[in-house]
C-alpha positions in Angstrom: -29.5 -16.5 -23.4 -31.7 -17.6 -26.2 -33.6 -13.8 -25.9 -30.0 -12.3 -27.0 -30.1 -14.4 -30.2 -32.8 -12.6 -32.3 -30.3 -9.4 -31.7 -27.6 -11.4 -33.6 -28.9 -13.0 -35.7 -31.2 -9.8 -37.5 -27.5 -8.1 -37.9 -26.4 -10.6 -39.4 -28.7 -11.2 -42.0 -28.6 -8.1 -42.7 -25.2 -8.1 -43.0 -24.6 -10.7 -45.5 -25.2 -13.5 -43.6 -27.5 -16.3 -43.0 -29.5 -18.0 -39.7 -26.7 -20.6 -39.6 -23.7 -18.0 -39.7 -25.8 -15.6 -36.5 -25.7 -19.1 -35.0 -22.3 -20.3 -35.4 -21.2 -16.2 -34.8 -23.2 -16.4 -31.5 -21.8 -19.7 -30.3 -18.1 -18.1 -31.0 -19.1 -15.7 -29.4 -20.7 -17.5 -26.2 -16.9 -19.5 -26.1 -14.9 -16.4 -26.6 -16.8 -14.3 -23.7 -16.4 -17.0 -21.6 -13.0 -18.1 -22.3 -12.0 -14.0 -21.7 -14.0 -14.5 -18.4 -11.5 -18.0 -17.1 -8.1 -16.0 -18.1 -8.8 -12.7 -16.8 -11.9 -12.5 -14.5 -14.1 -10.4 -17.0 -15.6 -6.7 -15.8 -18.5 -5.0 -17.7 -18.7 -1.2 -17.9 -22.0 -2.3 -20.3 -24.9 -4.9 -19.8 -23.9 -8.3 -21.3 -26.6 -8.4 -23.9 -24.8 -5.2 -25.3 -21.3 -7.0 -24.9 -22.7 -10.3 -26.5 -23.6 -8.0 -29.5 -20.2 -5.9 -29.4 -18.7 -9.4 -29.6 -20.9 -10.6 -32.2 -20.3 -7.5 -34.4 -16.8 -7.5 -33.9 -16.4 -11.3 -34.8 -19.0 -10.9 -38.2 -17.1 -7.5 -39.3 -13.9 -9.8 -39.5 -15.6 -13.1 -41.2 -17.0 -10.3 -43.7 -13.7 -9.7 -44.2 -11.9 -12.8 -44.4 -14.9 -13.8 -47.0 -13.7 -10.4 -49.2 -17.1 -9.1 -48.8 -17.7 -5.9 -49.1 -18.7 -4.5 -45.3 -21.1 -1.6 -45.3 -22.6 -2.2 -41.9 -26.5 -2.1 -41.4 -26.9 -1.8 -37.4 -30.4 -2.5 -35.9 -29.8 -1.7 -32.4 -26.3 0.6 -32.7 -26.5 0.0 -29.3 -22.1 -1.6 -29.2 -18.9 -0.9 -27.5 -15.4 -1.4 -28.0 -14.5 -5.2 -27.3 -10.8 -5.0 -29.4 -9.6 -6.0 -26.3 -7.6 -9.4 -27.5 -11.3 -10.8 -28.4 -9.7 -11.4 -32.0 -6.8 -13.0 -30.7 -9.1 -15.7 -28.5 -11.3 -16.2 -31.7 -8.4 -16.5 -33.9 -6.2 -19.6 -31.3 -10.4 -20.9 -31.2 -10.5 -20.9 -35.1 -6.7 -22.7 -35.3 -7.9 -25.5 -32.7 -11.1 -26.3 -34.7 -8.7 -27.0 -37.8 -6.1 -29.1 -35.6 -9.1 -30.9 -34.3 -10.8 -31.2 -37.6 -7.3 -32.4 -39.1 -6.9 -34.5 -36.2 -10.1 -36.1 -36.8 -9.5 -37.5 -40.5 -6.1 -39.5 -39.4 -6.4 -43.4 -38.8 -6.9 -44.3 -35.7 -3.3 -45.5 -35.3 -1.9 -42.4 -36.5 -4.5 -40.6 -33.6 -3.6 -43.1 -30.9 0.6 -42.1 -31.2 0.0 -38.4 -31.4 -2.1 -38.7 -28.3 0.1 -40.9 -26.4 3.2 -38.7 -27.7 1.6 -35.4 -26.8 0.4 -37.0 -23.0 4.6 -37.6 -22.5 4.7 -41.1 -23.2 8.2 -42.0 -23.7 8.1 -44.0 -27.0 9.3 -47.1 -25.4 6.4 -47.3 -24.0 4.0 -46.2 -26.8 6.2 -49.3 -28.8 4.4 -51.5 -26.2 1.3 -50.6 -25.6 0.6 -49.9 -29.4 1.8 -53.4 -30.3 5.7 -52.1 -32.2 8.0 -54.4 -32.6 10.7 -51.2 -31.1 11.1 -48.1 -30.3 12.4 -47.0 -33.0 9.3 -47.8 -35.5 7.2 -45.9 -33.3 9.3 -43.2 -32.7 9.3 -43.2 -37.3 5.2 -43.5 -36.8 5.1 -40.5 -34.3 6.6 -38.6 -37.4 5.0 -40.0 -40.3 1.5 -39.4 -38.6 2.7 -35.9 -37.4 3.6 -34.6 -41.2 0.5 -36.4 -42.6 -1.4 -34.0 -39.9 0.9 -30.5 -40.8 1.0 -31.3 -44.4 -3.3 -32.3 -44.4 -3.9 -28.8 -42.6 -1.5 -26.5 -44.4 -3.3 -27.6 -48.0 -6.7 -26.4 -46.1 -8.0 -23.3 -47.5 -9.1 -22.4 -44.2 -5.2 -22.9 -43.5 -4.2 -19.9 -45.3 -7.1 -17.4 -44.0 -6.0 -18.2 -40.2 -2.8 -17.6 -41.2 -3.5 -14.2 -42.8 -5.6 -13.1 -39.9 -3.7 -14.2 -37.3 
């Protein structure tokens, strides 16, 4: 896989870019490709290494775009197909979960611990008692204060209003 890399990562340094955005591009990529592959049972009509690249331009085109850069496109190989299939829409729920997780992340670890036992279908009885509540109640008014503390910390995220707008 590592031979595909040098592809990437000369267009994108020539495209605005530096080594660390071909490597984070080319990981996306790598996740989105195989991602496709689990929910639909992926065909090529190409070789991969020319996919991997389609999917690489594709994905570097619209981070080029989200950064308001001006794109004028310098292709090494030209060798690229099509890949609009719902690529963009894999990259974009891949792009929201990194900031949930990201958000997620930065929350005490009591605020973590409720959302995860809320979200696995714990009936808040039971997260009262195995978090240490004194009632149901108080965790049921933790479950919400943690949950807006998480909404409220992603929706003032810059990155927050560029998913939105590309979604």
């Amino acid at each position: 896989m590592i031979i595909f890399y040098f592809q990437i990562k000369v267009f994108v340094t020539k495209n605005r870019g530096s080594e660390e955005d071909a490597r984070d591009i080319y990981q996306d990529a790598l996740m989105v490709i195989y991602q496709k592959q689990q929910k639909e049972n992926l065909t090529l009509s190409c070789s991969f290494s020319t996919y991997l690249y389609s999917v690489c331009r594709l994905l570097w085109l619209k981070q080029l775009e989200k950064r308001k850069q001006h794109i004028t496109v310098t292709e090494e190989s030209g060798i690229y197909v099509d890949v609009n299939d719902n690529i963009l829409d894999i990259f974009n729920l891949n792009e929201k979960y990194k900031l949930y997780q990201d958000h997620f992340n930065r929350l005490s670890f009591s605020c973590q611990k409720v959302l995860e036992l809320f979200l696995a279908g714990i009936p808040l009885k039971e997260i009262a008692n195995i978090l240490g509540f004194k009632s149901e109640q108080y965790a049921k008014k933790r479950k919400y204060q943690c949950k807006e503390k998480l909404v409220s910390s992603i929706k003032n995220d810059p990155e927050y209003k560029k998913l939105k707008y590309y979604a």
